[in-house]
N, CA, C and O of each residue as an XYZ file, in Angstrom:
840
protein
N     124.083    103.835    108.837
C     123.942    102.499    108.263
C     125.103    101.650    108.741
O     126.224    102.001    108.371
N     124.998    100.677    109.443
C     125.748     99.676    109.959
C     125.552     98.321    109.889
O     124.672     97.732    110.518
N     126.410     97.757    109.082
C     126.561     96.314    109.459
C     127.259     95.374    110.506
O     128.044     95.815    111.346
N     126.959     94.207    110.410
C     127.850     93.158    111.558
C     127.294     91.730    111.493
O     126.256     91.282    111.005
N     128.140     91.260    112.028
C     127.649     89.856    111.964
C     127.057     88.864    113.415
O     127.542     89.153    114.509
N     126.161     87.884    113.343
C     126.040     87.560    114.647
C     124.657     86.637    113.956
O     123.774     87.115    113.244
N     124.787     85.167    114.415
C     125.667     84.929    114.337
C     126.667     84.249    113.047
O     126.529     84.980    112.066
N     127.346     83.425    112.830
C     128.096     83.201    111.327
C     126.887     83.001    109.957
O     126.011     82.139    110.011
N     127.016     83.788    108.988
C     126.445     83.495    108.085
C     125.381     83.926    108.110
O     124.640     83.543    107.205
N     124.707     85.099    109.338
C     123.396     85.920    109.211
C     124.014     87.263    108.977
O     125.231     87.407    109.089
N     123.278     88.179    108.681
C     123.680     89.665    108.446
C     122.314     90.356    109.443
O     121.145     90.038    109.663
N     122.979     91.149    109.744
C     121.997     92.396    110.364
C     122.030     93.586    110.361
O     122.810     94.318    110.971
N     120.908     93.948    109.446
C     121.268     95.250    108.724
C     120.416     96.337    109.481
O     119.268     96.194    109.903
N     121.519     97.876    109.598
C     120.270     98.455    110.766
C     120.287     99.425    109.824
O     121.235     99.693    109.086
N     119.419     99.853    109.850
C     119.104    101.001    109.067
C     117.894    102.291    109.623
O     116.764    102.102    110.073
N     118.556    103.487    109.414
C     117.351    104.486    110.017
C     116.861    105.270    108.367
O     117.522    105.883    107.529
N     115.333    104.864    108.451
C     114.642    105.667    107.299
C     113.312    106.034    108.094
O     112.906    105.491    109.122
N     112.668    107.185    107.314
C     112.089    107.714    107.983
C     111.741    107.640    109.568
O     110.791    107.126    110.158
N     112.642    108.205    109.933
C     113.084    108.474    111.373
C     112.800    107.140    112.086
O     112.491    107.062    113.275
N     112.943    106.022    111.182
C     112.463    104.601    112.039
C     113.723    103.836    112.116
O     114.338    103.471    111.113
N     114.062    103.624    113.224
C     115.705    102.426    112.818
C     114.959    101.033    113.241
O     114.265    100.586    114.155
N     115.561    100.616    111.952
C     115.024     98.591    111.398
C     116.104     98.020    111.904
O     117.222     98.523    111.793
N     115.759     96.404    112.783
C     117.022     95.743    112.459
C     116.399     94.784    111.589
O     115.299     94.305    111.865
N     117.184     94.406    110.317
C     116.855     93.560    109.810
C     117.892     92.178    109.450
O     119.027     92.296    108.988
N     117.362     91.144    109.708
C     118.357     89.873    109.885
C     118.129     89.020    108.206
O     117.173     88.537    107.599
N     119.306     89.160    108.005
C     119.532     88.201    106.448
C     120.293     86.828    106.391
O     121.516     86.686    106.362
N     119.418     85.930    106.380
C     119.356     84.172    106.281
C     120.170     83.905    105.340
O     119.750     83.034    104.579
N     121.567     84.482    105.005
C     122.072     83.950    103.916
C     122.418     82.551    103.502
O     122.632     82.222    102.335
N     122.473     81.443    104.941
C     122.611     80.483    105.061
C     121.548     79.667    105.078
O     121.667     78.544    105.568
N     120.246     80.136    104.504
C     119.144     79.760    104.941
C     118.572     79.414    103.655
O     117.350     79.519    103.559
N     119.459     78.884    102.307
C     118.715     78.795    100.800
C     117.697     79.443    100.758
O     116.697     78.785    100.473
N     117.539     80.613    100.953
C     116.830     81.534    100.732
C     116.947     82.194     99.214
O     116.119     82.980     98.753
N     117.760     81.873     98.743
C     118.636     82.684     97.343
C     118.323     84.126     97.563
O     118.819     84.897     98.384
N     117.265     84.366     96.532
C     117.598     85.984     95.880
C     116.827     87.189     97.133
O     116.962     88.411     97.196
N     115.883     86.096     98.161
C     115.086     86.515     99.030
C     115.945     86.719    100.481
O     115.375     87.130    101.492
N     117.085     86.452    100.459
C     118.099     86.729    101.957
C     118.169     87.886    102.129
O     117.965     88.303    103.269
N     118.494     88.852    101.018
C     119.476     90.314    101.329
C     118.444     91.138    101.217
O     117.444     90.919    100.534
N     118.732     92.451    102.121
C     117.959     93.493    101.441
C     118.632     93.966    100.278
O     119.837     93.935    100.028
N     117.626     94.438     99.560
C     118.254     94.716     98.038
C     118.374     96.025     98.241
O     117.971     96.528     99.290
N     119.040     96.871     97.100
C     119.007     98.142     97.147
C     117.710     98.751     96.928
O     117.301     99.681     97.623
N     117.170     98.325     96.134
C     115.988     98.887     95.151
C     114.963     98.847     96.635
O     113.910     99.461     96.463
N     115.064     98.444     97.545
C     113.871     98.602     98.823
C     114.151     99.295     99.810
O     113.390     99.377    100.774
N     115.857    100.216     99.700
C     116.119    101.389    100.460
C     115.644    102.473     99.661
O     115.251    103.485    100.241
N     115.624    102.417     98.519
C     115.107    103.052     97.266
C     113.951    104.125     97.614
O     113.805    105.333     97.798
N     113.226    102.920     97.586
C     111.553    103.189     97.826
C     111.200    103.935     98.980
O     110.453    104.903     99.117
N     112.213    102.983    100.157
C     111.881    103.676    101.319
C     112.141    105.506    101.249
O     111.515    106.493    101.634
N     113.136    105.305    100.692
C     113.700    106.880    100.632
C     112.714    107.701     99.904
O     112.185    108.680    100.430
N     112.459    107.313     98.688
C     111.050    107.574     97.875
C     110.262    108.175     98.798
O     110.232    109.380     99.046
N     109.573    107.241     99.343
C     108.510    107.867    100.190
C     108.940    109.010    101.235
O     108.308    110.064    101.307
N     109.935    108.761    101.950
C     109.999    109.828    102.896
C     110.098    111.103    101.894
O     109.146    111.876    101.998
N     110.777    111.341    101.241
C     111.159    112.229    100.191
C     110.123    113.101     99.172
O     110.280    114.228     98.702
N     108.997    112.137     99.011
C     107.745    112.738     98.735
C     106.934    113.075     99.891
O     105.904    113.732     99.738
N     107.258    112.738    100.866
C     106.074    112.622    101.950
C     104.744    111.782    101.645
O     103.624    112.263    101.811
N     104.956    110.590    101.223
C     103.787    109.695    101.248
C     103.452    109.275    102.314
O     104.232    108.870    103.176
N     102.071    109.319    102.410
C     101.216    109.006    103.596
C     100.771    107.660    103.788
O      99.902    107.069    103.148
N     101.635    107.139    104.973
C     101.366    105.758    104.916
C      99.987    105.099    106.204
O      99.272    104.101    106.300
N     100.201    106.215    106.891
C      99.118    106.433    108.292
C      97.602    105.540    107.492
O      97.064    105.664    106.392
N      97.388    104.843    108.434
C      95.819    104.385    108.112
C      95.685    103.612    106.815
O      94.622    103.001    106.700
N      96.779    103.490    105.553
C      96.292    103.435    104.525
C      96.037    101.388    104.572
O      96.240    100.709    105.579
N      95.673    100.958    103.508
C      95.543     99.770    103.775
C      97.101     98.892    102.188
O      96.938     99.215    101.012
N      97.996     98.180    102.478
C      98.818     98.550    102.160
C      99.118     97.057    101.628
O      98.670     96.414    102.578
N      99.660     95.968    100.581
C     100.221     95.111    100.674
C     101.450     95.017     99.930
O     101.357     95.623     98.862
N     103.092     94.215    100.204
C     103.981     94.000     99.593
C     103.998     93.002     98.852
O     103.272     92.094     99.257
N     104.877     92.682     97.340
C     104.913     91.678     97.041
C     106.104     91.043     96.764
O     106.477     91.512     95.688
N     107.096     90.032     97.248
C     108.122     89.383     96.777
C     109.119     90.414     97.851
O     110.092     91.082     97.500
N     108.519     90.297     99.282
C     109.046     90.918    100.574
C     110.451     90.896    100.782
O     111.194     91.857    100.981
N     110.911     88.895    100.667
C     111.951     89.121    100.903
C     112.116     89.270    102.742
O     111.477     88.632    103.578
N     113.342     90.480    103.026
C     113.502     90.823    104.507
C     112.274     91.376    104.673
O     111.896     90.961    105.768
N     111.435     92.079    104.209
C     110.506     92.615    104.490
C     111.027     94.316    105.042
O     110.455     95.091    105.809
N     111.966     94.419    104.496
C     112.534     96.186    104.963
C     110.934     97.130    104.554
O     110.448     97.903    105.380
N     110.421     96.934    103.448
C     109.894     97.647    102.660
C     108.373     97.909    103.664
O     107.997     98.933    104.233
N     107.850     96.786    103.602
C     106.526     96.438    104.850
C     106.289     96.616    105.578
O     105.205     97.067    105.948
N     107.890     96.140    106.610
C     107.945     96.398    108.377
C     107.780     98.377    108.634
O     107.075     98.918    109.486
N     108.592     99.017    107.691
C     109.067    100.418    107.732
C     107.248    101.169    107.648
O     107.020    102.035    108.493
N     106.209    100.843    106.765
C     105.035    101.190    106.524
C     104.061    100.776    107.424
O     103.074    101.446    107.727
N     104.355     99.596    107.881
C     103.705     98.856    109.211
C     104.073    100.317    110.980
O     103.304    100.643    111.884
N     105.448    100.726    110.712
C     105.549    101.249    111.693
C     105.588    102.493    111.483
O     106.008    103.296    112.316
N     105.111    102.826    110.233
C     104.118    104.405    109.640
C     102.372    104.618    110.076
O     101.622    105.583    109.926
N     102.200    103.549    110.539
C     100.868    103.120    110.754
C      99.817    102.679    109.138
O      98.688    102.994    108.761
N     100.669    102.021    108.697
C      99.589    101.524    107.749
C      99.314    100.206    108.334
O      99.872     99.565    109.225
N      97.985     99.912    107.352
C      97.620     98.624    108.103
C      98.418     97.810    106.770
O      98.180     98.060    105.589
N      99.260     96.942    107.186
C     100.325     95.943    105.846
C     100.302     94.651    106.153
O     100.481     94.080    107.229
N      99.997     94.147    104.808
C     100.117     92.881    104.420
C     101.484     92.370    103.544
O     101.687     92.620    102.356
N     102.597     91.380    104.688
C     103.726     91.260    103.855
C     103.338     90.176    102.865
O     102.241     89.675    103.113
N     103.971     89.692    101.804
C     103.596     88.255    101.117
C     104.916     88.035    100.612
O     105.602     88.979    100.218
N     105.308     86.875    100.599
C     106.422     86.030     99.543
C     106.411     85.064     99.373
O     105.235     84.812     99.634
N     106.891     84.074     99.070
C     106.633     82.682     98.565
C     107.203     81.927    100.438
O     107.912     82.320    101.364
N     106.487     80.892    100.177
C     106.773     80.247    101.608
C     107.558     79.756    102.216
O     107.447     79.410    103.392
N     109.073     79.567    101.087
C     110.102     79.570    102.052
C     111.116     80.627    102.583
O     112.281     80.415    102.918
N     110.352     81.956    102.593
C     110.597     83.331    102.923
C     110.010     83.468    103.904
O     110.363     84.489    104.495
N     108.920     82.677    104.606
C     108.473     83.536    105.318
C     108.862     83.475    106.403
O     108.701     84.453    107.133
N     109.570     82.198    106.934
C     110.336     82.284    108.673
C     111.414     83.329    108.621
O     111.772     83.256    109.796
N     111.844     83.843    108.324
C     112.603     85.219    107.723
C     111.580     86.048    107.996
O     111.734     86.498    109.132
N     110.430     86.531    107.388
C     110.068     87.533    107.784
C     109.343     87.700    108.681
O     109.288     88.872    109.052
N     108.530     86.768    109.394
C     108.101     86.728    110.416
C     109.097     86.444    111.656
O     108.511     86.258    112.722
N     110.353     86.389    111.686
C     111.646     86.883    112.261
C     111.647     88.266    112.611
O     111.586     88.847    113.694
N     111.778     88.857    110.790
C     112.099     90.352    111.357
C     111.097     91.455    111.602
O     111.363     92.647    111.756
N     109.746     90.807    111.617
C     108.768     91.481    111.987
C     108.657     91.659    113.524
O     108.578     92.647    114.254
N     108.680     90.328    113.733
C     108.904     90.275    115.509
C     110.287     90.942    116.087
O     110.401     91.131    117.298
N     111.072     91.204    115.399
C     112.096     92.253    115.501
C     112.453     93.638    115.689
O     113.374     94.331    116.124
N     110.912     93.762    114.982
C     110.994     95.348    114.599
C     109.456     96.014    115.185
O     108.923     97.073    114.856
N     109.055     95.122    116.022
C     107.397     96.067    116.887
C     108.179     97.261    117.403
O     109.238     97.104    118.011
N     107.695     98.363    117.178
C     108.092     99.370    117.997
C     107.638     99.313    119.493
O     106.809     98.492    119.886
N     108.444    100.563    120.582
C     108.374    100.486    121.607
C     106.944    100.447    122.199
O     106.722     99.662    123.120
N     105.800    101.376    121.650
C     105.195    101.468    121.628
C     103.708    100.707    121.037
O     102.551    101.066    121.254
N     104.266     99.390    120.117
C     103.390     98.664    119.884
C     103.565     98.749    118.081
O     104.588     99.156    117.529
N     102.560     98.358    117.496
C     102.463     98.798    116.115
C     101.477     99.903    116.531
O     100.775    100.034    117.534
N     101.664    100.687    115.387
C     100.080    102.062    115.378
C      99.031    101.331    114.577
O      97.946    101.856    114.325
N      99.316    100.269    114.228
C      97.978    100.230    113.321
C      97.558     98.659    113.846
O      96.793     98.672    114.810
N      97.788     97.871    113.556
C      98.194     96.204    113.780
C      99.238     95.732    113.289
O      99.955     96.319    112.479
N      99.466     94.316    113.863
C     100.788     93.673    113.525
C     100.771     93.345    112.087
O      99.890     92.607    111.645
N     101.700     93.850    111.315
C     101.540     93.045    109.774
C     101.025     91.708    109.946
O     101.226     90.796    110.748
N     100.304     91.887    108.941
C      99.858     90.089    108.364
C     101.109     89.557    107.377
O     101.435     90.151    106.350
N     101.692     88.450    107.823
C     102.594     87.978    106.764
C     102.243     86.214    106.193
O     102.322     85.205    106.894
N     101.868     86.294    104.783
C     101.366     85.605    104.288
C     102.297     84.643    102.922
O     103.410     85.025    102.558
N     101.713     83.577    102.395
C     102.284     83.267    101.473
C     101.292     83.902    100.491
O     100.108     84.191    100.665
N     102.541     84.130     98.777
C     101.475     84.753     98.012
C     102.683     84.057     96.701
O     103.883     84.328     96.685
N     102.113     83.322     95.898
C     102.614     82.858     94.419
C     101.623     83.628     93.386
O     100.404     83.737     93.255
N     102.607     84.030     92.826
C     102.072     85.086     91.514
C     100.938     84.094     90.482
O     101.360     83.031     90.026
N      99.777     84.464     90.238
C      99.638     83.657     89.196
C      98.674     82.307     89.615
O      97.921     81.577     88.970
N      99.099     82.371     91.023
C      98.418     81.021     91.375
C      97.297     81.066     92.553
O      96.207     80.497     92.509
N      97.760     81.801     93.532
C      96.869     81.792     94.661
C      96.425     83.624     95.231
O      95.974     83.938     96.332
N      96.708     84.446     94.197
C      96.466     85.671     94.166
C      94.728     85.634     94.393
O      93.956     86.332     95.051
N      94.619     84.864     93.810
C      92.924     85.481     94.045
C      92.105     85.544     95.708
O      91.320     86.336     96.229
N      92.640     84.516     96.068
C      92.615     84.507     97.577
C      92.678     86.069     98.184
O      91.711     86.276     98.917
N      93.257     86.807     98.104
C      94.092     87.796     98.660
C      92.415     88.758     98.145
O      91.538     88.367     97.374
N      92.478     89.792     98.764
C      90.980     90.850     98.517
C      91.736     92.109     97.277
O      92.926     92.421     97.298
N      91.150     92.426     96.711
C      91.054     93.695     95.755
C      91.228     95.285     96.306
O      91.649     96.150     95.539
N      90.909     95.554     97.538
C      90.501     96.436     98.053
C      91.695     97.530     98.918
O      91.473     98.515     99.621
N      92.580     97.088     98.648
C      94.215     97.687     98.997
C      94.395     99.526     98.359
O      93.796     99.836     97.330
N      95.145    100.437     99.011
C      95.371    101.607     98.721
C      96.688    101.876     97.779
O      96.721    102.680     96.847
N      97.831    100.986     98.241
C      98.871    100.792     98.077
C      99.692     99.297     97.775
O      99.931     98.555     98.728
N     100.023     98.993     96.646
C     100.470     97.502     96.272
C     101.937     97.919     96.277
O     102.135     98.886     95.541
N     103.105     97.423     96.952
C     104.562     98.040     97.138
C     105.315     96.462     96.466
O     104.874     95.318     96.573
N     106.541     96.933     95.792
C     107.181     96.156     95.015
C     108.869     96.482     94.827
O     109.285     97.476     94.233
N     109.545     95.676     95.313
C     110.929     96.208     95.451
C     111.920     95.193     95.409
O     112.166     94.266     96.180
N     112.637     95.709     93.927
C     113.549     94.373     92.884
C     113.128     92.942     92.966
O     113.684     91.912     93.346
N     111.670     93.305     92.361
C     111.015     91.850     91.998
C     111.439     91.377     90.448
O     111.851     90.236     90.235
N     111.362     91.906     89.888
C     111.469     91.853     88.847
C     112.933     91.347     88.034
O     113.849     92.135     87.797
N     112.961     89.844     87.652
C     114.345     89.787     87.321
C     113.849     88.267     86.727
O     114.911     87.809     86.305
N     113.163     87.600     86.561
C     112.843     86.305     86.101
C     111.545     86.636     85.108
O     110.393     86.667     85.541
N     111.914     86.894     83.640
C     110.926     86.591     82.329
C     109.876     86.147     82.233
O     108.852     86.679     81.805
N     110.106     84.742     82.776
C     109.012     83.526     82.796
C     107.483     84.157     83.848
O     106.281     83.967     83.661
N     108.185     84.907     84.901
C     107.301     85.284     85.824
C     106.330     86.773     85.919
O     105.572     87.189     86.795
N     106.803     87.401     84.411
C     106.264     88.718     84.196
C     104.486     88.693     84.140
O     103.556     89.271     84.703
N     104.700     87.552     83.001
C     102.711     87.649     83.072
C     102.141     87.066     84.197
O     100.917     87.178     84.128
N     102.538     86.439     85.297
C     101.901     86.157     86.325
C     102.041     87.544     87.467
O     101.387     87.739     88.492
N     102.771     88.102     87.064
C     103.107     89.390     88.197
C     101.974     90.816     87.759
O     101.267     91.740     88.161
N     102.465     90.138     86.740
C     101.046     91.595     86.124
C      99.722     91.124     86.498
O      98.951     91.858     87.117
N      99.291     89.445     86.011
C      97.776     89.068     86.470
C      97.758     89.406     87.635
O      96.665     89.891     87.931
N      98.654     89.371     88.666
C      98.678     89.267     90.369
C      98.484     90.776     91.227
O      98.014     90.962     92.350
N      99.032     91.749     90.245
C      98.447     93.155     90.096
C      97.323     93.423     89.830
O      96.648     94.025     90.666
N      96.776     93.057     88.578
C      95.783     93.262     87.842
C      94.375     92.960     89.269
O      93.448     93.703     89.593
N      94.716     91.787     89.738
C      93.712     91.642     90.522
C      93.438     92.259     91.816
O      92.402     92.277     92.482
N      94.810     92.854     92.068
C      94.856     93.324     93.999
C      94.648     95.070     93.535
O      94.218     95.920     94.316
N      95.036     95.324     92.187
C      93.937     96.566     91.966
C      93.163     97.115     91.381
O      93.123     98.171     90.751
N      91.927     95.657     91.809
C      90.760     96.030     90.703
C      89.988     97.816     91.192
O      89.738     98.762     90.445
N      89.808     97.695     92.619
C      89.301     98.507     92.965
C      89.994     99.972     93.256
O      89.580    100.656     94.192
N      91.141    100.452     92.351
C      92.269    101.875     92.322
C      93.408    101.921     92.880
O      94.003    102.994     92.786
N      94.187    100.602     93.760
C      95.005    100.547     94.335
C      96.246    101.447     93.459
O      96.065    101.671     92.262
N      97.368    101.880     94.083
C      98.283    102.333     93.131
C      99.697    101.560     93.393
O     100.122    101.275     94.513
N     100.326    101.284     92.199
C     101.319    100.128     92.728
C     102.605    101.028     92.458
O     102.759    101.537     91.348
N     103.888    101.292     93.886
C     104.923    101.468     93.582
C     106.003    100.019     93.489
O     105.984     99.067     94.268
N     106.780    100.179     92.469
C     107.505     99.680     91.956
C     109.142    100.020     92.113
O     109.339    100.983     91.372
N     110.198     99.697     92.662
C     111.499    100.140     92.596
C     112.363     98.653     91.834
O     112.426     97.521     92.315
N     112.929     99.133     90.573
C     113.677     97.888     90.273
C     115.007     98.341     90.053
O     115.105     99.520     89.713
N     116.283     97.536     90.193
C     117.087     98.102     89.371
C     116.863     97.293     87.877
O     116.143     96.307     87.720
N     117.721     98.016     86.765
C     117.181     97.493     85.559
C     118.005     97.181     84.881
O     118.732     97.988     84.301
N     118.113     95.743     84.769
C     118.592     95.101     84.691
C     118.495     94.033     83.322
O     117.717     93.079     83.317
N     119.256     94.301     82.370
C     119.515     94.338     80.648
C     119.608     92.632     80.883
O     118.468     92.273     80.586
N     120.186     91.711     81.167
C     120.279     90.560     81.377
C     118.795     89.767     81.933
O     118.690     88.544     81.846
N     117.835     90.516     82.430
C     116.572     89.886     83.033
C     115.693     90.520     82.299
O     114.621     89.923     82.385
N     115.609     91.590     81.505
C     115.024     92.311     80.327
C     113.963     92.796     81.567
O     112.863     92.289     81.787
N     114.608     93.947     82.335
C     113.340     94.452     83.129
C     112.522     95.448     82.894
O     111.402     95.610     83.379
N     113.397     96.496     81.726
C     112.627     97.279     80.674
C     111.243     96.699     80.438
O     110.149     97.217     80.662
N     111.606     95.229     79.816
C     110.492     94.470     79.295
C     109.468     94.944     80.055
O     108.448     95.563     79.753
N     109.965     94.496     81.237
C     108.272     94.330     81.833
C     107.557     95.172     81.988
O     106.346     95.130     82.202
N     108.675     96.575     81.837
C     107.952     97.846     82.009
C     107.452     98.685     81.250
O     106.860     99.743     81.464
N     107.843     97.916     79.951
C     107.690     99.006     78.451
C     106.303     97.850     78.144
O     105.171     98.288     77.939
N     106.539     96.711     78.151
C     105.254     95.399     77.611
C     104.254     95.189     78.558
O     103.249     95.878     78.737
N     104.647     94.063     79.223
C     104.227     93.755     80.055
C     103.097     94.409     81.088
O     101.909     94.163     81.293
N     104.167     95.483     81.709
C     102.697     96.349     82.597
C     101.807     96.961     81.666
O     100.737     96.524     81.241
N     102.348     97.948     81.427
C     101.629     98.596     79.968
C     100.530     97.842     79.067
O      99.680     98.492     78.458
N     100.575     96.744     79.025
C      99.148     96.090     78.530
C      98.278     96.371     79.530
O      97.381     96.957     78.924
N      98.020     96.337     80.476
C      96.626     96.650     81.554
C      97.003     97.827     82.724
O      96.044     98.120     83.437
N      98.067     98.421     82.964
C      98.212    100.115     83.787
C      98.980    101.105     82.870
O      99.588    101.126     81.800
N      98.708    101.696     83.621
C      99.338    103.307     83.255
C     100.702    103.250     83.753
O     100.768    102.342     84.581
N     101.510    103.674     83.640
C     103.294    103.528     84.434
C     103.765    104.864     84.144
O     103.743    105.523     83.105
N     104.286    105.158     85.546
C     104.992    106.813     85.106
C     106.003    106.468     85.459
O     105.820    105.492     86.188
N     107.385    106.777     85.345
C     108.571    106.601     85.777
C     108.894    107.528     86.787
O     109.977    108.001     86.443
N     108.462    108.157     88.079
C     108.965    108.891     89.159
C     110.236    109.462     89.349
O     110.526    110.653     89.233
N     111.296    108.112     89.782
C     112.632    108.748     89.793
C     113.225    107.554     89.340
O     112.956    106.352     89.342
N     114.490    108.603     88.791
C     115.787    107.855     88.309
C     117.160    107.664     89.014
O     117.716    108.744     89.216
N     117.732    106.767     89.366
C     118.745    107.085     89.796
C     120.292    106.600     89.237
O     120.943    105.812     89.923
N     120.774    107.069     88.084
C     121.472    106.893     86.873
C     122.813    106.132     87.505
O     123.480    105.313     86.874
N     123.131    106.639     89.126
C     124.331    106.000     90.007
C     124.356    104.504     90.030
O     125.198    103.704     89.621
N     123.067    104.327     90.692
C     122.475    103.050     90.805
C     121.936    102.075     89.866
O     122.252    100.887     89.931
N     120.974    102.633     88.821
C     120.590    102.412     87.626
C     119.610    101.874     88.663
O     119.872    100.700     88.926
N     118.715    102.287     89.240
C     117.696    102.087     89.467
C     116.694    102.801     89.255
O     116.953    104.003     89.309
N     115.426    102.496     88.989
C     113.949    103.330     88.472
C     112.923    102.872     89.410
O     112.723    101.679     89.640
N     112.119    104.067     90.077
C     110.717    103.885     90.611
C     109.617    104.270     89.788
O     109.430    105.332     89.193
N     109.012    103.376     89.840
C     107.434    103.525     88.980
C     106.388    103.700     89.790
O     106.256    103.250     90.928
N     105.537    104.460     89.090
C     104.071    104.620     89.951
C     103.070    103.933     88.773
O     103.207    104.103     87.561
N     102.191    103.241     89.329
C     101.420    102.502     88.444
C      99.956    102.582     88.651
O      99.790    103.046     89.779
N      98.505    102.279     87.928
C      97.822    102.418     88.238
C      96.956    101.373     87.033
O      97.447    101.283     85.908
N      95.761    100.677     87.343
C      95.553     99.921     86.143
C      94.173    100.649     85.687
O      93.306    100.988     86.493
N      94.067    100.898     83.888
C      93.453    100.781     83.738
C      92.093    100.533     83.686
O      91.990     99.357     84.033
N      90.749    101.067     83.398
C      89.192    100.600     83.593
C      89.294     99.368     82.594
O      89.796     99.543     81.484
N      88.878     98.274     82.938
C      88.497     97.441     81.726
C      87.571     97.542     80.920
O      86.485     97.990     81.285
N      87.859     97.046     79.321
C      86.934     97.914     78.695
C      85.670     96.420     78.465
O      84.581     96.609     77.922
């Protein structure tokens, strides 16, 4: 894991996870706010998966609240077919570090789709039909819990399973969202803990409606 700078006021973070090395470039100068950095909670996940051996080959896959897009690009070059999303002044950022990170060989699956996606508002647009809904330290604004759950609720009508990595965070009440919030319409298991970090991965799944 190495950092550096280049040029003033970008970061470029390289990182090797599952045997893939990312460069990823962070717009800190780019009012990007909470969407510049990679967060921890999306090395998290990544590690998660290698660590279980989740199968990302073929699956059909979307992120939400991307950010650098560490989380997307890394599953994109697992061969899933991935859809990044974040709000739209994220996305010249990630369509940056997507074009950054094609492997030598091409993508295995196709080039991520990177899209705008507002919780709550233009979710329905987006199809139902996803394997995998990926989520990494979204969770930190109250106001935005019941639109994050409707925005779930809909991308897995048809069994999708949603991982989740947050750190948890007593000041943004992220318990909340995980003890209330989801829990009104999925199932939530807590996977792993990591007591160093105070970070938690969730595996989620919603409910049949009754």
């Amino acid at each position: 894991e190495d950092l550096f700078c280049y040029p003033p006021n970008n970061l470029c973070l390289l990182e090797k996870l599952m045997g893939e090395e990312l460069r990823i470039k962070q717009l800190f100068g780019a009012n990007l706010g909470v969407a510049a950095p990679v967060w921890e909670a999306a090395l998290h996940l990544c590690r998660y998966f290698e660590d279980q051996s989740v199968e990302l080959r073929g699956r059909r896959v979307i992120e939400l609240g991307a950010g650098t897009g560490v989380v997307g690009i890394l599953a994109a070059r697992l061969g899933a077919e991935m859809t990044i999303t974040d709000l739209p002044l994220a996305l010249p950022q990630l369509r940056a570090n997507v074009s950054a990170n094609v492997p030598p060989a091409g993508w295995p699956s196709a080039p991520p789709a990177v899209l705008p996606l507002c919780w709550g508002e233009d979710h329905l647009a987006f199809p139902s039909d996803w394997d995998l809904v990926l989520c990494a330290d979204i969770v930190y604004l109250p106001e935005t819990y019941p639109l994050l759950v409707e925005t779930l609720a809909h991308l897995c009508k048809n069994g999708a399973v949603v991982y989740l990595s947050s750190k948890m965070r007593r000041e943004h009440r992220t318990q909340s969202f995980y003890k209330e919030h989801l829990q009104s319409r999925f199932d939530v298991e807590l996977v792993l803990r990591d007591d160093k970090q105070n970070n938690n991965i969730y595996r989620a799944s919603k409910r049949a409606e009754e």
